[in-house]
C-alpha positions as a printed Julia matrix, in Angstrom:
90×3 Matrix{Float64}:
  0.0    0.0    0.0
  3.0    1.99  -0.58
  2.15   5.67  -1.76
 -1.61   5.52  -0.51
 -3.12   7.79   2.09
 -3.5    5.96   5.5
 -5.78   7.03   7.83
 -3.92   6.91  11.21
 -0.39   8.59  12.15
  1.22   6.92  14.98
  2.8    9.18  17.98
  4.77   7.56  20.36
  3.41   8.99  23.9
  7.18  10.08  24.72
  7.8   11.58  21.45
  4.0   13.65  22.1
  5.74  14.89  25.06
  9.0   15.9   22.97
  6.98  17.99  20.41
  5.35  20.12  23.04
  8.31  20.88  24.28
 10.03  21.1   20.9
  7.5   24.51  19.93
  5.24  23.0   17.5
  2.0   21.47  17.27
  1.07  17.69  16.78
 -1.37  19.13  14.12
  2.17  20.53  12.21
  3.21  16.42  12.58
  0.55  15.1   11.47
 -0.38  17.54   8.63
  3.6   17.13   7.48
  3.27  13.43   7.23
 -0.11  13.54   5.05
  1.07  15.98   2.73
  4.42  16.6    2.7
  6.05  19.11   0.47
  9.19  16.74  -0.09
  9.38  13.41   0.79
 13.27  11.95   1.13
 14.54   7.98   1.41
 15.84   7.52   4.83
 18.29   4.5    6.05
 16.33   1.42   7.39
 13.47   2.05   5.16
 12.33   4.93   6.72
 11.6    7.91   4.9
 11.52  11.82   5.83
  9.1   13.72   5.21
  9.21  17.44   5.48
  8.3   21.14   4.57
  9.43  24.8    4.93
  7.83  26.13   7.99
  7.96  29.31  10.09
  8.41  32.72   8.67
  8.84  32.64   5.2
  9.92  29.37   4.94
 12.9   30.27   7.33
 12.3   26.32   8.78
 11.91  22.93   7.97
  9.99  20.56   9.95
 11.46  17.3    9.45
  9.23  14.18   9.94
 11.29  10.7   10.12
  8.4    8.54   9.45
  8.07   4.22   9.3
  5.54   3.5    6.97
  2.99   0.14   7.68
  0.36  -1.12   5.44
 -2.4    0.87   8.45
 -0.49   3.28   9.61
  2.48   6.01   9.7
  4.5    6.0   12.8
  6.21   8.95  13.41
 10.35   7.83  14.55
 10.96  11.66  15.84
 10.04  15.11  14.35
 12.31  18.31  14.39
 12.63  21.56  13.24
 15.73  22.99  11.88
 17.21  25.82  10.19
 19.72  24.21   7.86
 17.1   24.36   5.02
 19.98  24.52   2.23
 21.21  21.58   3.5
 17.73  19.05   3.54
 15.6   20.83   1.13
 16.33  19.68  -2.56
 15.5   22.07  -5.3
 13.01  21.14  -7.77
């Protein structure tokens, strides 16, 4: 089911906790992993997902995500600044 929308994103209660703290919103998570603006291979057959974010596009929320034939679960989210350095042009 590779490619298809699932209905259910998977937060580990610990890493709920993290993004509090972390300054953004489970709704920026879970938005990220349904429609991502760039979606990257990862090692161990993960794959990051992620898009600009915060003032004009200043951010990128990255979403390290392990994809199941229900579900999404979310490995860790983060924000960072290093945009040049994850964001590939089109």
């Amino acid at each position: 089911m590779k490619g298809q929308w699932k209905s259910r994103v998977v937060l580990l209660p610990v890493l709920v906790a993290l993004v509090c703290i972390a300054a953004f919103a489970l709704g920026e998570v879970t938005s990220v992993v349904r429609n991502p603006g760039q979606t990257v291979p990862s090692k161990k057959g993960r794959e990051v997902r992620q898009s600009l974010a915060g003032v004009r596009g200043r951010l990128l929320l990255r979403v390290v995500v392990r994809e199941t034939n229900v579900a999404y679960h979310v490995v860790t989210a983060y924000k960072t600044s290093k945009v040049s350095k994850y964001w590939i042009p089109p």
